[in-house]
NUTIBA-281064 format. One record per residue: residue in one letter; x, y, z of N, C-alpha, C in turn. Coordinates in steps of 0.05 Angstrom, whole numbers, plus 5000, padded with zeros to 4 digits. Atoms other than C-alpha are relative to their C-alpha. Layout:
ATOM   type     nX     nY     nZ    caX    caY    caZ     cX     cY     cZ
ATOM      A      X      Y      Z      X      Y      Z      X      Y      Z
...
This chain:
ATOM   type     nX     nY     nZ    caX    caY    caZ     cX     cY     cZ
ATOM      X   5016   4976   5000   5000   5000   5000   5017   5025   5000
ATOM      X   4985   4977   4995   5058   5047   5017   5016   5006   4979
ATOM      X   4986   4998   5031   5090   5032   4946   4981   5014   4988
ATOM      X   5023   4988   5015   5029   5050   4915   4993   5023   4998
ATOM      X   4996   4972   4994   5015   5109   4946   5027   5019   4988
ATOM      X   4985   4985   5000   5085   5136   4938   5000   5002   4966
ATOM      X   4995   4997   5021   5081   5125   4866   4973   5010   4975
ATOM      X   5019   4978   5007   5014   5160   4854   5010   5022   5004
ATOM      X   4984   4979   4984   5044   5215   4889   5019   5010   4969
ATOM      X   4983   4993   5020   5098   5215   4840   4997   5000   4969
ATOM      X   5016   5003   5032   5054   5202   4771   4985   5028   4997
ATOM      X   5019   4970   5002   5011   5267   4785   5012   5023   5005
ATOM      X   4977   4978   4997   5073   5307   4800   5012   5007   4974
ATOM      X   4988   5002   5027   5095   5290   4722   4982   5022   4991
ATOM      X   5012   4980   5015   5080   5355   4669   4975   4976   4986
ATOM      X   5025   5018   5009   5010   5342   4643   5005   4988   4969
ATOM      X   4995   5017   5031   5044   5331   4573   5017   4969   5003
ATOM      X   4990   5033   4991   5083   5264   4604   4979   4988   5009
ATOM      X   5032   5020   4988   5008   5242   4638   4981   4993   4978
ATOM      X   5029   4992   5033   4968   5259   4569   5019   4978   4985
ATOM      X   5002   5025   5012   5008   5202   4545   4995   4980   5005
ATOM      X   5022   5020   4990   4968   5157   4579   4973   5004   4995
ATOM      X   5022   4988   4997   4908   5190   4562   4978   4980   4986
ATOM      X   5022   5019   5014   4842   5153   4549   4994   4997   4975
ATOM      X   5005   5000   5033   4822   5139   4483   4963   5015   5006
ATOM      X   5030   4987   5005   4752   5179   4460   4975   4969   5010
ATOM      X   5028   5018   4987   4681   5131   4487   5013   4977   5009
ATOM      X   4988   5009   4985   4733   5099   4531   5004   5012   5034
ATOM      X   5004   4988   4972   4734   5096   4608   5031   5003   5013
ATOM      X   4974   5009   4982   4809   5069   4619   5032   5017   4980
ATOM      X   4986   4978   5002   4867   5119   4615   5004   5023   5011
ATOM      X   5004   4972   4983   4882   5186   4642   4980   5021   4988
ATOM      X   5007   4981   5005   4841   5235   4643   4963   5004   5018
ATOM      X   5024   5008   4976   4759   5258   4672   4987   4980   4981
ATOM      X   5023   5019   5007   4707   5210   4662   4973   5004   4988
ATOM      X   5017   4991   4999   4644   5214   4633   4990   5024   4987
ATOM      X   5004   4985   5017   4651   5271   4592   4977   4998   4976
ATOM      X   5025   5006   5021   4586   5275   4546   4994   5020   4975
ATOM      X   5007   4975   5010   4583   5354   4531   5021   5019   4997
ATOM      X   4972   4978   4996   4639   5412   4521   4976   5019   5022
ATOM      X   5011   4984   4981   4583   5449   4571   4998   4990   5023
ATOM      X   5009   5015   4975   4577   5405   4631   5026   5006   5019
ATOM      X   4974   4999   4969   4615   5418   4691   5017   4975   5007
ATOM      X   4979   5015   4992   4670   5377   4706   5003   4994   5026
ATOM      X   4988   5011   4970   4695   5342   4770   5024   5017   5004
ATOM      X   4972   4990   4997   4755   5377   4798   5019   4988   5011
ATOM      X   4991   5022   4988   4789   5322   4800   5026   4988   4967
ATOM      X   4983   5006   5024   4855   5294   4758   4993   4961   5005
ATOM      X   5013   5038   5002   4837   5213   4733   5017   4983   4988
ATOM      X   4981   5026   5020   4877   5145   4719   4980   4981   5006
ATOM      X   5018   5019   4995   4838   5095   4710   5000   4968   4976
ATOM      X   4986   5014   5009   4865   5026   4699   4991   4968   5000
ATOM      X   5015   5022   4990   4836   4954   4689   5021   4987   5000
ATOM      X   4989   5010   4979   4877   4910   4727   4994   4973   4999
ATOM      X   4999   5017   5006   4842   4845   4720   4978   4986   4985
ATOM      X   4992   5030   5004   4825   4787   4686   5033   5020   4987
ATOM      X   4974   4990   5014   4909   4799   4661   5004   5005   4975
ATOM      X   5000   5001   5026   4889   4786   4594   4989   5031   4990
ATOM      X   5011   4970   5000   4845   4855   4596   5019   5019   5004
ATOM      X   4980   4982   4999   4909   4893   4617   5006   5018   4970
ATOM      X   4991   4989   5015   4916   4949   4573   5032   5011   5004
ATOM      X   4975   4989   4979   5001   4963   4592   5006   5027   4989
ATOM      X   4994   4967   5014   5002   5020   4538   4991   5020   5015
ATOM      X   5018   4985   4978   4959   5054   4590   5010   5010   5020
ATOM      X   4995   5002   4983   4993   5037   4644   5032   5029   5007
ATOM      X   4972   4979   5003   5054   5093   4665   5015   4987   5012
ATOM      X   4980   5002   4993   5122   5084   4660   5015   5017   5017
ATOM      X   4980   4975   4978   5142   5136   4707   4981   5008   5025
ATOM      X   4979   5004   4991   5151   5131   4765   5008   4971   4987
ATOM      X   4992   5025   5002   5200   5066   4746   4978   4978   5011
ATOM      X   5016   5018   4993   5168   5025   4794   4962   4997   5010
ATOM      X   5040   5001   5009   5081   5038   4776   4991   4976   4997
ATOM      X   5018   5025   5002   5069   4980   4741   5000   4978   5025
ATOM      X   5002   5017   4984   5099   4939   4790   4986   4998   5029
ATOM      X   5014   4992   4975   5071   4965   4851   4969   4998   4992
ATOM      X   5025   5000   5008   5000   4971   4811   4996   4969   5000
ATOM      X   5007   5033   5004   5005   4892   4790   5004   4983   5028
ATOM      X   5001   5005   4981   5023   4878   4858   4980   4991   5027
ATOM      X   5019   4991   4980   4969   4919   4902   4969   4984   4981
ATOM      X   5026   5007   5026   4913   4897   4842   4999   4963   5014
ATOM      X   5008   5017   5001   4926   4827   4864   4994   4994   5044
ATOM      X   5007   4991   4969   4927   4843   4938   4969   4997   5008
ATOM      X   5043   4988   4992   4849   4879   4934   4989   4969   4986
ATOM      X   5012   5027   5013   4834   4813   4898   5002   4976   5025
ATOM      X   4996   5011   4978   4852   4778   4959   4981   5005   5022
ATOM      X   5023   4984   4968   4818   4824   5015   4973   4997   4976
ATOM      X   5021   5013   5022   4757   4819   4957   4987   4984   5009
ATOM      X   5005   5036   4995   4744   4753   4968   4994   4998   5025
ATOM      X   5003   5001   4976   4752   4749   5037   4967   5012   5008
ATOM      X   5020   4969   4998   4699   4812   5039   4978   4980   4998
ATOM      X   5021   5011   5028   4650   4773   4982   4989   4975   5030
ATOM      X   5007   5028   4986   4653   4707   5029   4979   5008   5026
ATOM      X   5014   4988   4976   4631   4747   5099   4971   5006   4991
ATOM      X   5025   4988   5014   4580   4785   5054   4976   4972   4999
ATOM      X   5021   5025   5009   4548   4717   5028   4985   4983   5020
ATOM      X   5007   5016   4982   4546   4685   5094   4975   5019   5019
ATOM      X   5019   4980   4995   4506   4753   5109   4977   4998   4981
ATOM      X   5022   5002   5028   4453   4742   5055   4991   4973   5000
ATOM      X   5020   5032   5002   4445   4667   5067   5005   4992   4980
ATOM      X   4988   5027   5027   4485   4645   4999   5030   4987   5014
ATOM      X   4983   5018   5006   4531   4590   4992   5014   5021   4997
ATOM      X   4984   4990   5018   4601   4629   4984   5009   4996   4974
ATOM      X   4996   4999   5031   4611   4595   4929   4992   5007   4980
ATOM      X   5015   4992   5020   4555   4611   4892   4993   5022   5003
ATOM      X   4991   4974   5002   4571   4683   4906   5022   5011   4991
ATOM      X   4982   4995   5012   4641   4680   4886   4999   4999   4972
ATOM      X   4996   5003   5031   4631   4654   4822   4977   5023   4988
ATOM      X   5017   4973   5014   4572   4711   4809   5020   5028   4985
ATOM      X   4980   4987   4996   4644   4754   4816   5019   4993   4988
ATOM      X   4971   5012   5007   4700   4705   4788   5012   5015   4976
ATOM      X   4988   4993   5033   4703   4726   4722   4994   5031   4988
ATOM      X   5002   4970   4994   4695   4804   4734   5019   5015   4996
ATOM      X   4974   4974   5003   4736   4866   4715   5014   5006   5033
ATOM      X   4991   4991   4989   4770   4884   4763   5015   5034   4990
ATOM      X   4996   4968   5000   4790   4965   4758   5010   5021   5015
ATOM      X   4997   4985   4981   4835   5016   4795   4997   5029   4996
ATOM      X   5004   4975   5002   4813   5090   4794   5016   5021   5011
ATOM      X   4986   4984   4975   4859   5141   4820   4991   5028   4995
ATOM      X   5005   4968   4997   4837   5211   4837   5019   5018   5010
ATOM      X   4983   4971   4993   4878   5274   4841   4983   5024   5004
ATOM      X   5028   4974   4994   4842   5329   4878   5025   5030   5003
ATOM      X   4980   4972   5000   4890   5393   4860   4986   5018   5013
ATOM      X   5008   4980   4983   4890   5451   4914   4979   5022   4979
ATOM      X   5026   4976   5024   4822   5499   4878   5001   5023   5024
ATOM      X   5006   4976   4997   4825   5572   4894   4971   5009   5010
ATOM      X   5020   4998   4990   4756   5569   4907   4978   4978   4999
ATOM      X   5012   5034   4988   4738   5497   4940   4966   5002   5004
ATOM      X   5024   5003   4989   4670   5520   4959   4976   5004   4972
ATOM      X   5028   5004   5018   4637   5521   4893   5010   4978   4980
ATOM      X   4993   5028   5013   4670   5454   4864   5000   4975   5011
ATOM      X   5010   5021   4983   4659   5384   4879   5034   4985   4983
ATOM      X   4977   5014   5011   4723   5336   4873   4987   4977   4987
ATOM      X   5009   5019   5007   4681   5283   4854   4959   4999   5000
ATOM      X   5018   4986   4979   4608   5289   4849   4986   4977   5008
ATOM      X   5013   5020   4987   4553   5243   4887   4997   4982   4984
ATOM      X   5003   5026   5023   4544   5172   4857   5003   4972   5022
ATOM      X   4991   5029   4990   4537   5101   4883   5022   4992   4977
ATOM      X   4979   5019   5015   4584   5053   4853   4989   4976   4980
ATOM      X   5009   5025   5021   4560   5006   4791   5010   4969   5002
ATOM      X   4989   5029   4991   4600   4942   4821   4998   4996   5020
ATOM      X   5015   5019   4974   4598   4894   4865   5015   5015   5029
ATOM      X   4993   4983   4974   4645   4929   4920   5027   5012   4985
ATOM      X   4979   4979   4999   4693   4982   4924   5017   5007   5020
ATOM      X   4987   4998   4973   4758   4985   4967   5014   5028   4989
ATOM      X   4983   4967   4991   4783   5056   4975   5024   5007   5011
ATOM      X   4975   4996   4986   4855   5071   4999   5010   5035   4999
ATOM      X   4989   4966   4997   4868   5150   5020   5030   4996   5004
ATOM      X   4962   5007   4998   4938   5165   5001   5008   5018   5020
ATOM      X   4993   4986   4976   4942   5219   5053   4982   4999   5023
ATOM      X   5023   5002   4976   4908   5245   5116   4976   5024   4993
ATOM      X   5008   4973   4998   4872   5307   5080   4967   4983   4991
ATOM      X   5018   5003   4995   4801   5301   5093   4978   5004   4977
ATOM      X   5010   4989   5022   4747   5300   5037   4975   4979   4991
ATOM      X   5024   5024   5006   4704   5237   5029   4980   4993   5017
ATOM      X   5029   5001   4986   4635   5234   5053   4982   4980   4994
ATOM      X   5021   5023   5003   4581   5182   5063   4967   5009   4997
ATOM      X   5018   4997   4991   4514   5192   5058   4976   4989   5019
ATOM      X   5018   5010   4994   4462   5164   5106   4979   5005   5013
ATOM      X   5018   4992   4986   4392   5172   5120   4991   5038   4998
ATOM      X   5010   4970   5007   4388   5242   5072   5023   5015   5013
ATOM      X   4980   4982   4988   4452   5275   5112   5030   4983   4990
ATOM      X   4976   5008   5003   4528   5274   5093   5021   4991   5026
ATOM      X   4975   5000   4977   4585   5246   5138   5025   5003   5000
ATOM      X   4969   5001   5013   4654   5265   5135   5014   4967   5003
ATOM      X   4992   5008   4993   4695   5207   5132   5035   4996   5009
ATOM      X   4989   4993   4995   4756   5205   5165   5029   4979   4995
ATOM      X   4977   5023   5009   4830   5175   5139   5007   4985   5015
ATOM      X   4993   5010   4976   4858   5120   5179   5029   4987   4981
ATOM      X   4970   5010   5018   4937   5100   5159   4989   4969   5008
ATOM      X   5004   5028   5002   4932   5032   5135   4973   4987   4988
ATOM      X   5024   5015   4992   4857   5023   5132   4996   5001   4969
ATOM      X   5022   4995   5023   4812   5014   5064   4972   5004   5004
ATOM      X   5026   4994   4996   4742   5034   5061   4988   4980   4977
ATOM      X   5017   5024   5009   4693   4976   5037   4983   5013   4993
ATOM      X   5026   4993   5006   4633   5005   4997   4991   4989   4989
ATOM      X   5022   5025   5009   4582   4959   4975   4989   5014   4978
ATOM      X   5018   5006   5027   4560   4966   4905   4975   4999   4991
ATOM      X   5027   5011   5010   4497   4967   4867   4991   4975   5000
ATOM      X   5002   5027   5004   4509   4902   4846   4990   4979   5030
ATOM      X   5006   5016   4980   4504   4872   4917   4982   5007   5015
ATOM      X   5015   4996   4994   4457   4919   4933   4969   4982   4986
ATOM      X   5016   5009   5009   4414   4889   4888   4991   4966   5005
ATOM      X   5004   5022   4994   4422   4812   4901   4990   5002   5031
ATOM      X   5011   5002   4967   4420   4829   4988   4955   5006   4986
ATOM      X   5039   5001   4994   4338   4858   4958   5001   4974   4991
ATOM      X   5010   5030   5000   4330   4792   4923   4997   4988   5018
ATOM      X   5003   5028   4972   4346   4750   4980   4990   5009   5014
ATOM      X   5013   4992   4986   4311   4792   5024   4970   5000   4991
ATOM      X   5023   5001   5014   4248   4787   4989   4993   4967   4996
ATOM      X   5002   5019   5003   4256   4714   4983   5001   4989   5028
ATOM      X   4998   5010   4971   4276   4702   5058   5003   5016   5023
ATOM      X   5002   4976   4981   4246   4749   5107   5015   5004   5023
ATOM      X   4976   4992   4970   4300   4733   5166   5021   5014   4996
ATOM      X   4976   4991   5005   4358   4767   5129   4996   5026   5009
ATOM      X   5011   4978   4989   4365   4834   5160   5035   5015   4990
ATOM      X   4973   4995   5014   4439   4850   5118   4996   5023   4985
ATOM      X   5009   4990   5020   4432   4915   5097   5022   5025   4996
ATOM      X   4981   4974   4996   4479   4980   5074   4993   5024   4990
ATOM      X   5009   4975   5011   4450   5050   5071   5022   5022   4994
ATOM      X   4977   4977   5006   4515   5086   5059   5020   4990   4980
ATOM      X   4987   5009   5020   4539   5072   4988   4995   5024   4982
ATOM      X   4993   4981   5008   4527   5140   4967   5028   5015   5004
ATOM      X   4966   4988   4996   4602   5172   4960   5002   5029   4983
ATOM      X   4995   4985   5010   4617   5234   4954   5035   5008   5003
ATOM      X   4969   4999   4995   4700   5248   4944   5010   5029   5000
C-alpha cells in the first residue's frame, strides 16, 4: 500500500504533457484523464483521473499503464492482486450475510473486471463552489478505497445527511455496490429473516 501510494504521488507530479500520454482513448473509460465527459458544457469534476483495468490479466491494457515513476506498474500489478485477495475474503463474509453458499457468490464475481481508479484532487482557489468528485453510488459489486494521505474530503451519505469520513493509515474503506445491493433485495424478498443491509453507498470524494 505504501509503494502505491508513493508512486501515485509521483505520477501526478509529472508535466501534464508526460500524463496525456496515457490518456484515454475517446468513448473509453480506461486511461488518464475525467470520466464521463458527454458535453463541452457540463461541469467537470475537479478532480485529475487514471483509471486502469487490472484484471482478468488478459484485459490489461500496459500502453495505458505509466512508466514513470519506474516502479508503477509493479507496485499497481502487485496491490491489484492484493484487493483481489481482501475481495474475496469481503465477498465470502458478505454471502454468509445474505444466506448464499460462498461459492455461489464467488463465482457471480469470478470472472469480473477488476478496475483501479485514481483521483487527484489539485489545491482549487475556490473549494467552495467545486465538487472533487460528484455524488454517485458505485455500479459494482464492491469498492475498496485507499486515502493516500490524511487530508480530509470523502463523505458518506446516510439517511438524507452527509458524513465526513475520516482517513485511517493503513485502513481501506469497503463500499458495497449496486450490484450487491441488488442481490441482498433479492434474497431479502425471498427470505424474510435476512436483515443485511447497507444504507451508505452513496460517496461523495
Amino acid at each position: 500500500m505504501e509503494k502505491m501510494k508513493a508512486d501515485i504521488v509521483e505520477f501526478f507530479k509529472l508535466p501534464t504533457e508526460e500524463k496525456k500520454a496515457f490518456a484515454r482513448l475517446p468513448n473509453r473509460l480506461e486511461g488518464y484523464g475525467q470520466a464521463f465527459v458527454v458535453s463541452d458544457d457540463q461541469g467537470l469534476d475537479w478532480a485529475d483521473m487514471l483509471t486502469l483495468i487490472t484484471r482478468p490479466l488478459q484485459s490489461r491494457n500496459i500502453d495505458l499503464w505509466p512508466a514513470q515513476p519506474l516502479t508503477f506498474r509493479d507496485s499497481l500489478s502487485c496491490y491489484a492482486m492484493e484487493l483481489k485477495s481482501v475481495a474475496g475474503t469481503l465477498l465470502e463474509v458478505m454471502a454468509k450475510n445474505l444466506g448464499i453458499a460462498p461459492e455461489e457468490f464467488s463465482t457471480i464475481f469470478q470472472d469480473q473486471t477488476q478496475a483501479v481508479r485514481i483521483n487527484y484532487y489539485p489545491p482549487c482557489p475556490r473549494a467552495d463552489e467545486v465538487l472533487g468528485l460528484s455524488p454517485h453510488t458505485d455500479g459494482s459489486g464492491l469498492t475498496l478505497l485507499l486515502h493516500v494521505n490524511d487530508v480530509e474530503g470523502l463523505q458518506i451519505r446516510k439517511g438524507g445527511n452527509w458524513f465526513p469520513v475520516k482517513p485511517l493509515p493503513g485502513a481501506l474503506i469497503a463500499n458495497i455496490g449496486d450490484i450487491i445491493e441488488v442481490i441482498n433485495s433479492t434474497q431479502t424478498s425471498q427470505n424474510q429473516h435476512i436483515s443485511f443491509k447497507c444504507d451508505t453507498n452513496s460517496i461523495q470524494k
